[in-house]
Structure formats: structure tokens, C-alpha cells
Backbone bond lengths (Angstrom), bond angles and torsions (degrees), N, CA, C in turn:
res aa  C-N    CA-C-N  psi(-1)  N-CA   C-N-CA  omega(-1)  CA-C   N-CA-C  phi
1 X - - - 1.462 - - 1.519 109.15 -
2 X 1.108 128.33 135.00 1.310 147.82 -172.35 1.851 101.78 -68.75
3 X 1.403 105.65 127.71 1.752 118.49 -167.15 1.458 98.75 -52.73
4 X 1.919 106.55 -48.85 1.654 107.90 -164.34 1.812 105.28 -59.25
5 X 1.747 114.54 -40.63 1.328 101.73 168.07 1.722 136.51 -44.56
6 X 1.172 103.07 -58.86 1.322 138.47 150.08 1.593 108.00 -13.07
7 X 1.379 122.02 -70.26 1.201 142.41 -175.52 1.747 99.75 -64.71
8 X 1.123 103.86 -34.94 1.700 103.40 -175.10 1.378 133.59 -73.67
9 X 1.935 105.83 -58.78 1.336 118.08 137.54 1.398 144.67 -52.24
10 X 1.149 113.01 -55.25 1.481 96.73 -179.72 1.324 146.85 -65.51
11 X 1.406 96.48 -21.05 1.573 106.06 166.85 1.562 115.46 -79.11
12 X 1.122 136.15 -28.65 1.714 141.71 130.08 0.764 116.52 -44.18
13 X 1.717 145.12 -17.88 1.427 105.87 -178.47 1.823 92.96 -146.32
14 X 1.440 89.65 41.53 2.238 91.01 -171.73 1.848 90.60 -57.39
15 X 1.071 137.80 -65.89 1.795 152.51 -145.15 2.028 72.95 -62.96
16 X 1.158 103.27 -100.38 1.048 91.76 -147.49 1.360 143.22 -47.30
17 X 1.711 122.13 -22.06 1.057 122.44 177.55 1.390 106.13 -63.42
18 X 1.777 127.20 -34.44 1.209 119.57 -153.83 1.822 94.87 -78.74
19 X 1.346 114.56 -24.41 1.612 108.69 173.09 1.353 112.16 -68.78
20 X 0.721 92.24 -19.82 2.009 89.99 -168.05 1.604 99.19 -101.01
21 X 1.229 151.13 23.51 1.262 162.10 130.08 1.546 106.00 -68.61
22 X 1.540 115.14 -69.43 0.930 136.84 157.15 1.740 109.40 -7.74
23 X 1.478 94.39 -99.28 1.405 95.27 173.22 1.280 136.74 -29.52
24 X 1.165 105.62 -55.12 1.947 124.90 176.42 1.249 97.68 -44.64
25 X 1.844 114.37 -68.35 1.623 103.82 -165.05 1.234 108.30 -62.98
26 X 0.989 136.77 -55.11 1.757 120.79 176.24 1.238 110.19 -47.09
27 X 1.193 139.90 -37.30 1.549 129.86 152.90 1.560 138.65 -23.47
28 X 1.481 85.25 -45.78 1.445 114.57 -168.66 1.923 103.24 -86.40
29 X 1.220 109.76 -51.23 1.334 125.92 177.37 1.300 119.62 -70.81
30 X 1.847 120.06 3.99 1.623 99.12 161.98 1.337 93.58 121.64
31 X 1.769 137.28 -30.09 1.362 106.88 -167.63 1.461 98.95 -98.87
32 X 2.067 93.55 -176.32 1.162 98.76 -147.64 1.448 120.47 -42.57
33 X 1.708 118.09 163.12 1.188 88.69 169.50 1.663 133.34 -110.86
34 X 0.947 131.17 172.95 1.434 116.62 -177.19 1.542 123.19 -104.23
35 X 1.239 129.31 157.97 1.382 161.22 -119.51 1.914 83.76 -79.61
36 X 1.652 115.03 138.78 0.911 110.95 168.60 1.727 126.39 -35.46
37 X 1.721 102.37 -52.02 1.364 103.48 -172.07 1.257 107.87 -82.58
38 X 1.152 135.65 7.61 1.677 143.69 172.90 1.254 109.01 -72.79
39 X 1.763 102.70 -38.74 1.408 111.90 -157.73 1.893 105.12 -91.33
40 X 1.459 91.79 -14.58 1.391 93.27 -169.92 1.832 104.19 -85.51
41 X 1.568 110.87 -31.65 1.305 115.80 174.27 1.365 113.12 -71.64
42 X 1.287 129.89 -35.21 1.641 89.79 156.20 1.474 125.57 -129.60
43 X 1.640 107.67 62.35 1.568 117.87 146.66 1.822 107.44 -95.28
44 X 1.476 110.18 -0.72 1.301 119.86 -173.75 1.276 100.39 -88.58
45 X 1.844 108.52 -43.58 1.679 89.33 -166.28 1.698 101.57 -80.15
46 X 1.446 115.30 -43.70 1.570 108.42 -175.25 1.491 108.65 -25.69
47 X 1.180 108.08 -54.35 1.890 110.31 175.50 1.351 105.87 -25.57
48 X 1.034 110.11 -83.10 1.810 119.36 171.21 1.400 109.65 -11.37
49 X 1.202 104.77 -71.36 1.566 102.75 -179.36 1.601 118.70 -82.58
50 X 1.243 130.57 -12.57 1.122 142.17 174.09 2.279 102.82 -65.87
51 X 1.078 93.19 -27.94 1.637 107.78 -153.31 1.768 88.64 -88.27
52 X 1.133 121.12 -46.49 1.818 131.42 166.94 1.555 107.52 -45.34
53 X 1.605 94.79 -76.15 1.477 93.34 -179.43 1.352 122.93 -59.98
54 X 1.686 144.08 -4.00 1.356 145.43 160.75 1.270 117.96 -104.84
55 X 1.639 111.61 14.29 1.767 101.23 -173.90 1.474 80.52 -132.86
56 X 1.395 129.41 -57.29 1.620 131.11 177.82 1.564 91.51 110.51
57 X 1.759 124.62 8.27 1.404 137.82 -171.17 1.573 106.67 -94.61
58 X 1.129 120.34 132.56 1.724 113.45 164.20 1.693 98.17 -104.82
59 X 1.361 131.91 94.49 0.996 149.55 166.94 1.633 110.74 -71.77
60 X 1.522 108.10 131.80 1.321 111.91 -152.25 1.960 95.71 -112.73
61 X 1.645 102.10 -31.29 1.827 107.98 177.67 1.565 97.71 -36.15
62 X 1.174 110.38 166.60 1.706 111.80 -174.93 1.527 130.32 -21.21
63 X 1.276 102.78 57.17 1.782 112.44 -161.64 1.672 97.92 -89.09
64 X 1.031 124.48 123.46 1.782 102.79 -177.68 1.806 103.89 -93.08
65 X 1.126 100.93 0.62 1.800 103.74 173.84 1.641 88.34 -84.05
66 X 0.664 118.55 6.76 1.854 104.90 177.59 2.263 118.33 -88.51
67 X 1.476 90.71 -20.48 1.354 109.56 165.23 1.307 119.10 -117.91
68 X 1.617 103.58 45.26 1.554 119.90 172.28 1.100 110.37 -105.83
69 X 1.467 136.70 126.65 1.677 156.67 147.72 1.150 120.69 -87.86
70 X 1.668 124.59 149.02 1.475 108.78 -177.87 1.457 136.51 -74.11
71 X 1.702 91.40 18.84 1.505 111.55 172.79 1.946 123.47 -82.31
72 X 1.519 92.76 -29.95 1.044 120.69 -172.59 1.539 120.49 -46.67
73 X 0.911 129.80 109.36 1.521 148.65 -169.98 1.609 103.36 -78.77
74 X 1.533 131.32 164.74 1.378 116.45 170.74 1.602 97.99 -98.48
75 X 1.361 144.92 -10.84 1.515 140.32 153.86 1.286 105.77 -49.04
76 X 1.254 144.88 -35.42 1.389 149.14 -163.07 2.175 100.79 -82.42
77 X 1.432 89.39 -43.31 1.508 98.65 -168.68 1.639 108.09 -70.50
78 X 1.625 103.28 -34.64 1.462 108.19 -162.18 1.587 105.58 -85.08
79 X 1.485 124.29 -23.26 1.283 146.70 -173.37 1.882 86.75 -65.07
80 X 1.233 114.33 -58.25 1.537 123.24 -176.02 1.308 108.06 -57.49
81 X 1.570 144.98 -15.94 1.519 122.53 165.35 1.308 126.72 -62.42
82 X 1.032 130.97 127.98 0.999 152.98 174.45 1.486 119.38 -39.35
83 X 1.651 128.94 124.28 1.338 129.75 -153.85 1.835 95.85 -79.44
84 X 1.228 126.05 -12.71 1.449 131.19 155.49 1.410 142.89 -73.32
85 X 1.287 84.12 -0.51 1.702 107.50 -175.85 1.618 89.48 -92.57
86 X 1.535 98.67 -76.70 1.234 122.04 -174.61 2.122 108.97 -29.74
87 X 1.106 99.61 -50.91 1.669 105.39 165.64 1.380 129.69 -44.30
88 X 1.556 85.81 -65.43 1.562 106.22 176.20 1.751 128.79 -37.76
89 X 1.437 97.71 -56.90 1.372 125.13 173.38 1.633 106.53 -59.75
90 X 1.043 119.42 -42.32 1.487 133.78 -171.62 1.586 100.88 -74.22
91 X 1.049 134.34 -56.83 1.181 134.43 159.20 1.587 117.32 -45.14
92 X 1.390 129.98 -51.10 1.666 129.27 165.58 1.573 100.09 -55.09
93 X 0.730 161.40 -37.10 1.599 164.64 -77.56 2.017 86.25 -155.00
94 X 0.958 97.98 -79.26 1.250 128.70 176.96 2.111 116.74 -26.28
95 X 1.816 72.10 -57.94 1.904 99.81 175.59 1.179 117.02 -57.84
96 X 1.505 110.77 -53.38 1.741 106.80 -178.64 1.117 128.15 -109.19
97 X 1.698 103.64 38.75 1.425 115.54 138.46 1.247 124.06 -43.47
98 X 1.467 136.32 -68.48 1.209 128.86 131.21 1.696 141.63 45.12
99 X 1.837 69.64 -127.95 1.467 92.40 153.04 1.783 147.88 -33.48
100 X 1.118 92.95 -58.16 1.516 111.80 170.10 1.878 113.25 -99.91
101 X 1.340 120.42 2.94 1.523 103.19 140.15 1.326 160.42 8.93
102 X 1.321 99.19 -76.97 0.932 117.67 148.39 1.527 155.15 -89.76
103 X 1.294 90.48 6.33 1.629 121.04 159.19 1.748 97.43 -51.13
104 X 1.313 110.55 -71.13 1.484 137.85 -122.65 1.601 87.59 -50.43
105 X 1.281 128.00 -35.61 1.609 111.09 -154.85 1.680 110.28 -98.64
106 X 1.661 103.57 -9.14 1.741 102.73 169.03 1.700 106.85 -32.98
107 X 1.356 100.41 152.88 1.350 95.56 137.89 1.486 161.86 -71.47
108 X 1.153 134.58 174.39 2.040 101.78 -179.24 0.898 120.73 -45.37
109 X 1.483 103.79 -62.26 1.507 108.06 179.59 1.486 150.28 -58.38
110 X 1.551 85.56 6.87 1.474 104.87 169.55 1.374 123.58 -129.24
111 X 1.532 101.66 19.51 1.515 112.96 163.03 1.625 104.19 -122.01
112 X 1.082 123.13 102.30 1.750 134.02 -167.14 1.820 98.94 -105.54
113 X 1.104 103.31 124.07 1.632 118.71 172.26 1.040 100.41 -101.28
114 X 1.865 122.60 138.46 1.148 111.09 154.73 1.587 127.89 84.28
115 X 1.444 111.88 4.72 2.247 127.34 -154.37 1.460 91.05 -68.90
116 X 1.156 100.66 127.63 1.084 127.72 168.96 2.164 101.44 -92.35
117 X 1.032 113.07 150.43 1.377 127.44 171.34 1.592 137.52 -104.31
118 X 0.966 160.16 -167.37 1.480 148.80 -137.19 1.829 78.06 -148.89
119 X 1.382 140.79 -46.88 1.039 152.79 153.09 1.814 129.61 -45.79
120 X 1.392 100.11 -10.64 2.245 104.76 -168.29 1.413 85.27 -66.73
121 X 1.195 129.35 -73.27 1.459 125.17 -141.42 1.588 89.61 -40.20
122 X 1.194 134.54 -77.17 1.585 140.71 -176.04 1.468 98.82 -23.21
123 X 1.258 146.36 -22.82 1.031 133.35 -172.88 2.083 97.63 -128.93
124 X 1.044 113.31 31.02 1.322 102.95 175.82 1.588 123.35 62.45
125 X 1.671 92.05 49.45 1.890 104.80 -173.42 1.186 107.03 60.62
126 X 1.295 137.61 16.60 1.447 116.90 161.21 1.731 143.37 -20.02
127 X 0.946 107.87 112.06 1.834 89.11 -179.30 1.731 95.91 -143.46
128 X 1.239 103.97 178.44 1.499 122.28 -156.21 1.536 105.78 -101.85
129 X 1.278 121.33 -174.36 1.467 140.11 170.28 1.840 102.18 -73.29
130 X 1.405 84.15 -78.55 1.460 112.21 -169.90 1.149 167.70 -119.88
131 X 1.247 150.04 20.92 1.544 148.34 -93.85 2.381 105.54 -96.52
132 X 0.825 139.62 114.60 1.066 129.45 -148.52 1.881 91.43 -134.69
133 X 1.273 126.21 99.15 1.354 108.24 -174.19 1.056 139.65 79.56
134 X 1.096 140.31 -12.10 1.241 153.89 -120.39 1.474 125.57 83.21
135 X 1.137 125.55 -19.51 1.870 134.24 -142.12 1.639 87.24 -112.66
136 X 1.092 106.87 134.85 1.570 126.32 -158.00 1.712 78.06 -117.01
137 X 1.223 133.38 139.02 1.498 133.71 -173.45 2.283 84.77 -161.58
138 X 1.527 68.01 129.38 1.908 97.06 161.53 1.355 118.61 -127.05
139 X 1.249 126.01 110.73 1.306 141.26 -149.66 1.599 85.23 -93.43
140 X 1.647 104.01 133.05 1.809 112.15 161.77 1.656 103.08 -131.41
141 X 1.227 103.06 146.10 1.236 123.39 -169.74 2.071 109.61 -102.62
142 X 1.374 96.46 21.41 1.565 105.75 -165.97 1.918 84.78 -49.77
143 X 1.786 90.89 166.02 1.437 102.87 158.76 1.994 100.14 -138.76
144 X 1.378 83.23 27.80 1.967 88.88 167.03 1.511 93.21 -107.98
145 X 1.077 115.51 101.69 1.318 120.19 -168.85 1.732 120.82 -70.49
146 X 1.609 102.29 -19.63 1.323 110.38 -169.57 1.549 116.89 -107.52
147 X 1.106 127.13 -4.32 1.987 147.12 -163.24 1.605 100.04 -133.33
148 X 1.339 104.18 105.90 1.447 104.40 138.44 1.244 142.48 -110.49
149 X 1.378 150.14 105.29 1.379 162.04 -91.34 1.382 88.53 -109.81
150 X 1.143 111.63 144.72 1.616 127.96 173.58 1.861 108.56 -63.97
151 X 1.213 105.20 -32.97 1.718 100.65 165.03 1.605 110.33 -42.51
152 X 1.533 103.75 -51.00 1.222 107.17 -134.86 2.063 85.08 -62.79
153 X 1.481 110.72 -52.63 1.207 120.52 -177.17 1.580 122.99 -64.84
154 X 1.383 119.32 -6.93 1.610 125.40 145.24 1.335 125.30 -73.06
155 X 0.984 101.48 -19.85 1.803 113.32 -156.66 2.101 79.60 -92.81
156 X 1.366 142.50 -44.07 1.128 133.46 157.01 0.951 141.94 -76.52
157 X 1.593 113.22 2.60 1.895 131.97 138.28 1.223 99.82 -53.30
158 X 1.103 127.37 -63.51 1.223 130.75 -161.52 1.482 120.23 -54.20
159 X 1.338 115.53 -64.06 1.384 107.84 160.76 1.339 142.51 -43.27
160 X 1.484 110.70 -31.54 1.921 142.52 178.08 1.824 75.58 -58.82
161 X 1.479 124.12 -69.94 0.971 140.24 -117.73 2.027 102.01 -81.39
162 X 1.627 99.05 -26.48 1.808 120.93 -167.76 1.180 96.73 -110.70
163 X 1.628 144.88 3.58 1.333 132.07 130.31 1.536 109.80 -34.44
164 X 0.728 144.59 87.71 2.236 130.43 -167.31 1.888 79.21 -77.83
165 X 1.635 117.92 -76.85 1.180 149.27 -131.61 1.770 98.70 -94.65
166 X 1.644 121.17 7.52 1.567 129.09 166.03 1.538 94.56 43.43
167 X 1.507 109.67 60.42 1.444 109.92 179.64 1.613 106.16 -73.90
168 X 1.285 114.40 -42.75 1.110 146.01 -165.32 1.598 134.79 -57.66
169 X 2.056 89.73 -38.85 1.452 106.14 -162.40 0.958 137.70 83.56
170 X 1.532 116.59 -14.20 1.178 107.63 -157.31 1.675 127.02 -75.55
171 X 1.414 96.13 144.94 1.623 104.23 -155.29 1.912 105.89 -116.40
172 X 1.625 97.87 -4.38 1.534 114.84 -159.51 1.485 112.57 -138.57
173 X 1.072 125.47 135.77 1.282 107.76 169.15 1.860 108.94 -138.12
174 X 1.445 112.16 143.53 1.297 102.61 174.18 1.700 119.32 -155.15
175 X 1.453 105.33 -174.24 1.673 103.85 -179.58 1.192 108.76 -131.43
176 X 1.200 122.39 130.16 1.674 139.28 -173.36 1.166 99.36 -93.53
177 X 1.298 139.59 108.76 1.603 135.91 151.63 1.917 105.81 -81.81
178 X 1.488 92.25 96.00 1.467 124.39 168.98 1.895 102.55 -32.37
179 X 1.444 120.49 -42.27 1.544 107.72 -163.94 1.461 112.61 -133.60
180 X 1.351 77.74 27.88 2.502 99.63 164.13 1.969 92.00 -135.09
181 X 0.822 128.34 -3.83 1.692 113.29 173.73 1.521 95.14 69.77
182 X 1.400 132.88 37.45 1.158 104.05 -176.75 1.236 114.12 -134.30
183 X 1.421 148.62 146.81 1.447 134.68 -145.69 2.257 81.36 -150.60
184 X 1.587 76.42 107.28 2.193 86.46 168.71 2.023 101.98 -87.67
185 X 1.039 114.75 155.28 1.486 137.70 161.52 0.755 151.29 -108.70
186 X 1.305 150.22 105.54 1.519 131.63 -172.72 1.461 107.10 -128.47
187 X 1.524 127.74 123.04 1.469 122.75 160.09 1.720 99.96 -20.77
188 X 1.454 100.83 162.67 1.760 93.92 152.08 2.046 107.83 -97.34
189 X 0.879 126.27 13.48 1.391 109.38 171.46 1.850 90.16 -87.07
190 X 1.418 116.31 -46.36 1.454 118.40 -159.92 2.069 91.69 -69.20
191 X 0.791 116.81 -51.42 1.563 100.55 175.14 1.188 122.23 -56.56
192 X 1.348 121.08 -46.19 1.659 121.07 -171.89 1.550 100.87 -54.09
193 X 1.297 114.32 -54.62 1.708 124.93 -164.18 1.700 104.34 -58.30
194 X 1.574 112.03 -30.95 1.329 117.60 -175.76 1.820 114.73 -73.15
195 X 1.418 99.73 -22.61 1.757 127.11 -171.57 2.021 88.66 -100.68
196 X 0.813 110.75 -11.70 1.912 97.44 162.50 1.866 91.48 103.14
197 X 1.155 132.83 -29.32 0.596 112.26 166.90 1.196 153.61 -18.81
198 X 1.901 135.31 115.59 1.619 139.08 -165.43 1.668 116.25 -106.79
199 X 1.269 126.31 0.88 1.147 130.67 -141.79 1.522 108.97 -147.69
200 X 1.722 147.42 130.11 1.073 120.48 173.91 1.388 121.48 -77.64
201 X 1.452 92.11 153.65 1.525 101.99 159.53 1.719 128.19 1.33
202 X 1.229 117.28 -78.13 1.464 122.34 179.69 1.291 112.24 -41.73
203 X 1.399 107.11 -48.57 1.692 119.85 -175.47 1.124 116.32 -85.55
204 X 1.639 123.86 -3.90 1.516 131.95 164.45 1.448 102.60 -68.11
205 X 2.344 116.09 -53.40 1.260 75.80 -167.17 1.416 119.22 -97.57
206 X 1.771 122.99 53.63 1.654 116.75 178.76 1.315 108.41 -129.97
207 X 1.704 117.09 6.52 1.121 112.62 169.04 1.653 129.90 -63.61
208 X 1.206 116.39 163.36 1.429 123.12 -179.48 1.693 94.26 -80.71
209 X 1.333 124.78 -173.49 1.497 151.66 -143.02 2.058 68.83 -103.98
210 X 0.703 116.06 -89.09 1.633 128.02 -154.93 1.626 116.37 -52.29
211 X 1.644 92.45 -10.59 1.756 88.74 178.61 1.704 113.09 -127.04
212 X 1.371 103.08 50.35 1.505 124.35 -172.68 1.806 102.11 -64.85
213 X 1.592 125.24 -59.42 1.142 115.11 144.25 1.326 154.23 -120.03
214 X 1.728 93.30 48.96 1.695 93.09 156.36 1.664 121.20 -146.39
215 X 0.858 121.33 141.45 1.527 125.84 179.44 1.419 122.57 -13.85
216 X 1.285 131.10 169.68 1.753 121.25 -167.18 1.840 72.87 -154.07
217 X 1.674 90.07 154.62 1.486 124.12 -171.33 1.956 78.06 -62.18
218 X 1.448 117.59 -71.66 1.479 129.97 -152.60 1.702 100.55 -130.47
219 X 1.437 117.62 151.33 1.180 111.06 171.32 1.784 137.83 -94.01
220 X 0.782 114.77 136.65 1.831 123.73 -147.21 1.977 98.95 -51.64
221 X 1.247 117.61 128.18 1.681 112.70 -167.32 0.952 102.09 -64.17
222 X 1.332 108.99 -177.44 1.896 117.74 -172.40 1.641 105.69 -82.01
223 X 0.896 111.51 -28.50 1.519 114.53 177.42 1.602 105.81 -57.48
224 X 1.475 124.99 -16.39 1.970 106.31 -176.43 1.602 70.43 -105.75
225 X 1.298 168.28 152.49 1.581 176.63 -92.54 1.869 90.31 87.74
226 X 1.207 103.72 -78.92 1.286 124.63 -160.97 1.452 106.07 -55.12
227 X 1.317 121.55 55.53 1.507 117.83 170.13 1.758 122.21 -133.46
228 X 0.955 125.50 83.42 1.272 132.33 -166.39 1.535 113.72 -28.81
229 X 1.711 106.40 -34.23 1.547 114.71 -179.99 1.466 114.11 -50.79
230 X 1.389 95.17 -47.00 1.257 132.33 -155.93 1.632 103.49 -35.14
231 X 1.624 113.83 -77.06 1.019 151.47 -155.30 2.209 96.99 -65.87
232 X 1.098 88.42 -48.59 1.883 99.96 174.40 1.161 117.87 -49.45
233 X 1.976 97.08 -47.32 1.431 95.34 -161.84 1.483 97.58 -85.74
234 X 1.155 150.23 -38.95 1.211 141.50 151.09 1.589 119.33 10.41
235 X 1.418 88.97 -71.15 1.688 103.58 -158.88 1.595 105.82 -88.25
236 X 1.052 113.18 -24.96 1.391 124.29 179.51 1.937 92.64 -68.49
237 X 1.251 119.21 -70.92 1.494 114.43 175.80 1.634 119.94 -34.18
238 X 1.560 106.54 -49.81 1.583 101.62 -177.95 1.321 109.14 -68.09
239 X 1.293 126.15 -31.63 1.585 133.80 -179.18 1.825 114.80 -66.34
240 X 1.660 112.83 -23.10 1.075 118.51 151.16 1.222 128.28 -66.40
241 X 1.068 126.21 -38.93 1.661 137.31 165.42 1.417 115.42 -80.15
242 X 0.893 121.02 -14.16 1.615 118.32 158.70 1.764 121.80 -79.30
243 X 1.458 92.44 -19.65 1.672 91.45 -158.43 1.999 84.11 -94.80
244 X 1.656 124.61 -22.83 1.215 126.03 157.80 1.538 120.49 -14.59
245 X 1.988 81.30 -86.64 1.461 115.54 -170.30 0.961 130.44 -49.51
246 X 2.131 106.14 -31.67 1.081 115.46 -173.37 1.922 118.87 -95.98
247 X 1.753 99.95 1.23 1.495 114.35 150.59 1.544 110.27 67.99
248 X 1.511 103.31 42.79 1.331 121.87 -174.05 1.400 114.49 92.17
249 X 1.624 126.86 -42.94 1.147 134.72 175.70 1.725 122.38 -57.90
250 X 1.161 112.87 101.92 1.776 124.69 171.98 1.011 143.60 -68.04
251 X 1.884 99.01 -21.15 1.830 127.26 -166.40 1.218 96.82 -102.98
252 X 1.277 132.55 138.66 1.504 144.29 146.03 1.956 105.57 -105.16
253 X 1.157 106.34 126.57 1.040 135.45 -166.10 1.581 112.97 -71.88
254 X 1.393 132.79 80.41 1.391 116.83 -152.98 1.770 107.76 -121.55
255 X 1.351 103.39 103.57 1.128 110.14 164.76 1.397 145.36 -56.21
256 X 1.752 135.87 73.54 1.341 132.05 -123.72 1.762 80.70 -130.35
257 X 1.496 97.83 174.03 1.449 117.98 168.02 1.424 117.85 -105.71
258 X 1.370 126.01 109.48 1.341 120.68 -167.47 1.820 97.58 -100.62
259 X 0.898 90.54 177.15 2.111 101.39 172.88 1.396 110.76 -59.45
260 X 1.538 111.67 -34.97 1.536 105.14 -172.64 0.951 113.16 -108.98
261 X 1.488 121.12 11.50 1.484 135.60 156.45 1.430 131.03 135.56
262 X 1.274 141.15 171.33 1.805 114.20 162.34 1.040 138.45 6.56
263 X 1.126 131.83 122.62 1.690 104.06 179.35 2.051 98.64 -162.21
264 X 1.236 101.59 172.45 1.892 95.69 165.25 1.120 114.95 -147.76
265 X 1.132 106.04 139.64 1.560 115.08 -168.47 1.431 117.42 -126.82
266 X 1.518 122.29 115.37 1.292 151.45 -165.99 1.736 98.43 -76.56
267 X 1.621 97.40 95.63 1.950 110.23 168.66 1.135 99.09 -102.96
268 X 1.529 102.23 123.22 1.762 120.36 159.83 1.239 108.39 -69.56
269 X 1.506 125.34 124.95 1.477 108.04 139.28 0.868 136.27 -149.07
């Protein structure tokens, strides 16, 4: 995080962040617990500060740390969310009941919040949404209900891609649209092949920059891992050979089940 940020927030908001840590870990550790909308007011504000520490930005657009003093309590901050927030969320909440179902009875260790990879540093600590089973899931909160952006579906190459050491398993990969209830899938052989990909998985992630899609005599040792280029140029190459194959065409046409019913949704990739 950037010092000048640093210098901005924390002396505005020392009381409350340290309560709202506070809170969480006793959350986390077993005591009682608190009131849905309690819980939702401050996974809202952590955002706030979650959004500083990953951008190094003190963003002022609806920031509620922006009417923070060093008087400021985190009851004062959480009192300030907005009765539309509070809805909003309640409604996503609501949606992937559903969806995630069948999550619920894994064991811990096979429901991962948050996975970090053997590969993030190369990408600037990168880590994920979710890992559930095997199924690597990146939650988007679009309200374009029908387009999902080719970012969105690189940006989960990428992760497939910073497993180095298949800590994970993962055998699945997908995208949760947070405010349609609806969670798309793809094996990872059926995604890679859709991303242009020639080569499996394992050997996707030890290739060099230049052999993104095509085979290598031997695979590159663990000692070149550590290259930030590395990992870009990869995906950037298969994304050239996809945009080939796919002969100008970007959209794959995906027929999914949303909450409000049938629907298809146009993935770039």
C-alpha cells in the first residue's frame, strides 16, 4: 500500500478498523453470532478497506471512510450503510442458495475462500474467490446480465494457470453471476480448448512465454516459475489463437439457467 495512502487513512480511521478485526475474529472463532444484517454491515465496510489495501487508492465515490475522524467508532461507520446496500446484498445472498447447495456438505478443506497459489506473487499476490471441490469459481457481480467480457474469462486462465504445484485440484472452472443466481462451468480440458489452447494443463503451467500454444521438447524447471512475464505471456499467446480459431468471432453462445429462468449468455474469449 502506498505511504501517501497510508498517511491518509489511518489516522481517520485507527478506532475503527481495529474494531472491526476485532469483531470478525470472534466471528470466526465461535462466538455468538450476529444478526444477518449485522453481518452484512460489516463485510461491507471491510470492502472499504479491503479496496485501499489492493488498489493503494483512497477512493472518495461512495467511500463511507471518507466521513471518518479519529473519533470515529466502527458502530458509527456501520450505522452509515446504506438501507440499499443492505437489500441488495440480501437479495445475492438469497440467489445462491441454489447454486452453491451443494457445496454446503464438502468438507473444509474442500471449500477454500480466498486460495491463494504457489504462482500469485508472479502476478502481484493474486488469489481467487473460491475453490469448492475441485471447481475454481470467480464470482461477478455484473448487472449486464447478458455479456461476459473476455477479462472476466482470462482473469480465470489465470488462476487455472498459478496453481504451478495443482495444490488445489482443480478439475473445473467457473463464473457465478452474484445478481442472476447463476453459476456457468467448464471442465478445464473444455475451457482450455475453448481459450486455443494445444497442450495439457500441467504443461500449460511450465511453459516458456513463446510456447503458450504448442508443445515443448521438455518442461521449463521450477527455478524460471518466478517470472511475472512469464505467466502473461502465456495467456496472452493462447488468447491469440483463440481469437484465430474463433475467425473474428469472440462470443460463445452459452445457454445457462439463471434464477429468473432460461436465459444465454454471450462469453468473450
Amino acid at each position: 500500500m502506498a505511504l501517501p495512502v497510508l498517511r491518509c487513512v489511518w489516522p481517520c480511521t485507527r478506532l475503527a478498523p481495529s474494531q472491526l478485526l476485532a469483531r470478525l475474529q470472534a466471528h470466526l472463532e465461535g462466538a455468538p453470532q450476529p444478526g444477518e444484517e449485522e453481518l452484512t454491515r460489516l463485510c461491507h465496510m471491510a470492502g472499504f478497506y479491503e479496496a485501499v489495501y489492493r488498489n493503494g487508492v483512497f477512493s472518495r465515490s461512495r467511500n463511507l471512510l471518507a466521513i471518518a475522524d479519529p473519533r470515529t467508532t466502527l458502530d458509527h461507520l456501520t450505522a452509515a450503510v446504506p438501507a440499499y446496500v443492505l437489500e441488495d446484498i440480501a437479495e445475492q445472498l438469497e440467489l445462491a442458495d441454489q447454486p452453491f447447495a451443494a457445496f454446503q456438505h464438502l468438507p473444509d478443506e474442500q471449500r477454500v475462500c480466498g486460495p491463494v497459489f504457489a504462482g500469485s506473487s508472479d502476478l502481484g499476490g493474486a488469489d481467487a474467490d473460491f475453490i469448492v471441490g475441485g471447481l475454481l469459481i470467480d464470482c461477478k457481480s455484473t448487472t449486464r446480465t447478458h455479456t461476459i467480457h473476455r477479462s472476466a474469462v482470462r482473469q480465470l486462465a489465470a488462476y487455472l494457470l498459478l496453481d504451478y504445484d495443482d495444490a488445489y485440484g482443480i478439475d473445473q472452472v467457473g463464473l457465478y453471476l452474484s445478481r442472476q443466481g447463476t453459476l456457468i462451468t467448464w471442465s478445464v480440458p473444455e475451457f482450455l480448448n475453448a481459450l486455443g489452447a494445444r497442450v495439457p494443463l500441467p504443461r500449460l503451467r511450465t511453459l516458456q512465454p513463446a510456447e503458450g500454444t504448442q508443445p515443448s521438447d521438455a518442461p521449463a524447471p521450477p527455478s524460471s516459475r518466478a517470472k511475472p512475464s512469464r505467466t502473461r505471456s502465456v495467456l496472452r499467446s493462447i488468447a491469440q489463437t483463440s481469437m484465430a480459431q474463433a475467425q473474428g468471432s469472440m462470443a460463445q453462445d452459452r445457454p445457462v439457467s439463471c434464477a429468473t429462468g432460461p436465459c444465454v449468455i454471450a462469453i468473450a474469449l
